[in-house]
C-alpha positions as CSV (number, residue, x, y, z in Angstrom):
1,X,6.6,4.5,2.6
2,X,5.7,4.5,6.2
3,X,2.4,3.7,5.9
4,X,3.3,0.7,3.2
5,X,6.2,-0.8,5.8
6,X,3.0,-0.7,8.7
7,X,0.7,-2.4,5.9
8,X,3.0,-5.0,5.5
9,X,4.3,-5.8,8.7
10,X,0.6,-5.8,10.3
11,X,-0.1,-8.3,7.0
12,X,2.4,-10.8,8.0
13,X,1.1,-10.7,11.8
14,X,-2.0,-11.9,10.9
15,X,-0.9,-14.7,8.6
16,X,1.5,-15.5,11.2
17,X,-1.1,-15.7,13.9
18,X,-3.5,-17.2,11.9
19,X,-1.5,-20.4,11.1
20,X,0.9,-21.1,13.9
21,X,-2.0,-19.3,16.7
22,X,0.0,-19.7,20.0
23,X,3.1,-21.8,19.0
24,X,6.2,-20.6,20.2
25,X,7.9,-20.6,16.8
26,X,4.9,-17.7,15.6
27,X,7.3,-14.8,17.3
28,X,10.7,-16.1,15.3
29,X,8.9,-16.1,11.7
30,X,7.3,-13.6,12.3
31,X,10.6,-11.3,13.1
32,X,12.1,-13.3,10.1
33,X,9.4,-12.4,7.8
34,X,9.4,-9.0,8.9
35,X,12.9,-8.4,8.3
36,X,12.8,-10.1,5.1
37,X,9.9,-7.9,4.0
38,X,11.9,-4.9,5.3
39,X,15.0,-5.5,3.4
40,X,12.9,-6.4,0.0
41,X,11.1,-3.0,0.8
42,X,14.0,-1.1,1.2
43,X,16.4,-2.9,-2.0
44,X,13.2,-1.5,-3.8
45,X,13.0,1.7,-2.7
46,X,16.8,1.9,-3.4
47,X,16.3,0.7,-7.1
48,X,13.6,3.6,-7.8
49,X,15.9,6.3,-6.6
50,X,18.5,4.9,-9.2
């Protein structure tokens, strides 16, 4: 699970970086998409345990 949540997050940094580059929005989507990601991750994680 670890190792998926790092796959992910460093996925997202890249896109993030590769279409805003330096803009100063870059760091807020890329803590939105992040958390978004994270609380997808975990709602599934939750769902297979069921």
């Amino acid at each position: 699970m670890v190792i998926l949540i790092w796959l992910v997050v460093c996925v997202i940094f890249y896109l993030v970086q590769k279409i805003l580059g330096d803009s100063g929005h870059a760091l807020e989507l890329f803590a939105l998409l992040t958390a978004l990601a994270l609380f997808f991750i975990n709602k599934l994680s939750r769902k297979e345990k069921k």
